[in-house]
C-alpha positions as CSV (number, residue, x, y, z in Angstrom):
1,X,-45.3,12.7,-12.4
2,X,-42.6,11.2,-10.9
3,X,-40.3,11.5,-14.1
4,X,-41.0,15.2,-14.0
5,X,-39.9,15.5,-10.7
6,X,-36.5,14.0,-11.5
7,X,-36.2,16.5,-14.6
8,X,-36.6,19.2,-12.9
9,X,-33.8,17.9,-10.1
10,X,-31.3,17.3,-13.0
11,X,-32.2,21.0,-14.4
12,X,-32.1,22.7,-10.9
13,X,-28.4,20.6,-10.0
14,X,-27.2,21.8,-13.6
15,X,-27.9,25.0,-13.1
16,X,-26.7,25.1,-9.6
17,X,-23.4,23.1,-10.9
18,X,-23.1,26.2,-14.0
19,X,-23.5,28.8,-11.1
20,X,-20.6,27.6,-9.3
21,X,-18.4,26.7,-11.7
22,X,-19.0,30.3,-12.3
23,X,-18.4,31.8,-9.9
24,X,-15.1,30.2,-9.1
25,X,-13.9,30.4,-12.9
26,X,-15.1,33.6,-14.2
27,X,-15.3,36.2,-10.9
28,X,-11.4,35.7,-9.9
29,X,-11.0,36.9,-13.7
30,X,-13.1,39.8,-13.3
31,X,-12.2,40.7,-9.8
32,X,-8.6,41.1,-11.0
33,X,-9.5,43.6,-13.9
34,X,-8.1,47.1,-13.7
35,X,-9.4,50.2,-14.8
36,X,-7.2,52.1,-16.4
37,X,-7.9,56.1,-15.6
38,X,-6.4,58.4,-18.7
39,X,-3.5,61.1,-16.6
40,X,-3.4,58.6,-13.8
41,X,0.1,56.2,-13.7
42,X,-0.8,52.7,-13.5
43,X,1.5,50.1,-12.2
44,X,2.0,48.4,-15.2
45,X,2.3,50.1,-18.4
46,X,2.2,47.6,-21.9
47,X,5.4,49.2,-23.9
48,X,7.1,51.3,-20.4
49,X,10.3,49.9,-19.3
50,X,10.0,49.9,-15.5
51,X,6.6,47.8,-16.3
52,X,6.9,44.2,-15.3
53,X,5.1,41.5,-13.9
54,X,3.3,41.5,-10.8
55,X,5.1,41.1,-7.9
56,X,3.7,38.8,-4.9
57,X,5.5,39.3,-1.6
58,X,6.9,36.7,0.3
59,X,5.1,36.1,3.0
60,X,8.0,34.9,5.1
61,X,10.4,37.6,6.6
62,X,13.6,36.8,5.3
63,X,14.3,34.2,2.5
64,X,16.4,32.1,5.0
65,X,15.7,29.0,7.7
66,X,15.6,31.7,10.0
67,X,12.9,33.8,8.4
68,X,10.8,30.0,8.0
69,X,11.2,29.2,11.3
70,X,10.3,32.5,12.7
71,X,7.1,32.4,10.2
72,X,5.9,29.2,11.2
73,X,6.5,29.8,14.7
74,X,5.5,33.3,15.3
75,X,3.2,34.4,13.2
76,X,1.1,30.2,12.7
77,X,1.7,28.6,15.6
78,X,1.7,30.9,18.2
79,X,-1.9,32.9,17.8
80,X,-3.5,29.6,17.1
81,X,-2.4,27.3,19.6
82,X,-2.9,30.4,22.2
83,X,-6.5,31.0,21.5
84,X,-6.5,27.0,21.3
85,X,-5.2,26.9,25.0
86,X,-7.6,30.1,26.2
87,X,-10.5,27.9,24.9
88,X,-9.8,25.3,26.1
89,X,-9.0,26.7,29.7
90,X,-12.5,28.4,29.7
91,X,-13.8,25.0,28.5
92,X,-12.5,23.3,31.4
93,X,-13.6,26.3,33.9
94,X,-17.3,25.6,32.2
95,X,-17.0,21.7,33.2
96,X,-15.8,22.7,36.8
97,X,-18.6,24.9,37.3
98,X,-21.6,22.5,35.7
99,X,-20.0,19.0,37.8
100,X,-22.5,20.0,40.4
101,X,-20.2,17.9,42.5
102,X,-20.4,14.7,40.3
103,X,-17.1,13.3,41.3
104,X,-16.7,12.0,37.9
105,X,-17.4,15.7,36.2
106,X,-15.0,17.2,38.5
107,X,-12.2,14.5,37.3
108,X,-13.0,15.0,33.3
109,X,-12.9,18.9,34.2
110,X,-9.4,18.6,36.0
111,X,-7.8,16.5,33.4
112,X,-9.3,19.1,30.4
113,X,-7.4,21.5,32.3
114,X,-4.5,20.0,33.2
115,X,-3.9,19.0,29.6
116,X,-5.0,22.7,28.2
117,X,-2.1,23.9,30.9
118,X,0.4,21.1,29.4
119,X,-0.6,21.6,25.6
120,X,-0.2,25.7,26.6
121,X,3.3,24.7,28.6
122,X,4.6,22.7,24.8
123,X,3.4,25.7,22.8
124,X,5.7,27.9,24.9
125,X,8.8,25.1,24.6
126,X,8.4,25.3,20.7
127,X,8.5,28.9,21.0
128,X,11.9,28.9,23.3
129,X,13.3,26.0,21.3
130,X,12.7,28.1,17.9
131,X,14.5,31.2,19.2
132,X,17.3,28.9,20.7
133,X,17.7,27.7,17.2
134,X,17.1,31.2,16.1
135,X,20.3,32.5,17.9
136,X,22.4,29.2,17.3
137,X,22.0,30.1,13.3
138,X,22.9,33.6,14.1
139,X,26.2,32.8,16.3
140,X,27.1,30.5,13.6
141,X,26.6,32.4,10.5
142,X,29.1,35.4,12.0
């Protein structure tokens, strides 16, 4: 009985193993199949001239320090460390108003937000140091 058991595992974690190796390996390939629709222009042509490859986009704005440090800055940093410091805020709002008057509570509450308001405070100096840098590559480059 107990041998049976421990087939059926093996058979139930091979099939589950075949399933995901799957569907990681073989849908990307069919997800990126096109249907080609006769009297509509596709992007790529076989035999054309203007066909090519596919083109990715850069995701960064300009292929320069500039355009990295904007990316990183702007467009990373800046929406996640905000809702980061927003949460965080609010979590130290939900400490004040459970202490209940616990001394203790009420300290851990003001240090959560003090350090939300400092970590918010350094997310604003990275953004003021990246546009002084910003302009400084600008001036320069002129």
């Amino acid at each position: 009985m107990q041998k049976n058991i421990e087939n059926v595992k093996k058979i139930i974690i091979n099939f589950l193993i075949i399933n995901i190796l799957l569907v990681f390996c073989v849908a990307p390939t069919l997800l990126y199949a096109a249907e080609v629709v006769p009297g509509q222009p596709s992007e790529i042509v076989p035999g054309q001239p203007n066909s090519g490859p596919i083109k990715i986009e850069n995701p960064f704005k300009k292929d320069t320090i500039r355009g990295l440090i904007e990316t990183i800055v702007k467009d990373i940093l800046m929406p996640i460390g905000g809702v980061v410091a927003v949460l965080m805020i609010m979590y130290a709002g939900f400490l004040y108003v459970t202490a209940g008057g616990d001394p203790g509570q009420i300290k851990k509450a003001h240090d959560a937000l003090l350090w939300a308001v400092i970590g918010a405070a350094i997310l604003l100096g990275a953004w003021v140091i990246s546009e002084a840098i910003s302009k400084t590559i600008d001036q320069l480059r002129v």
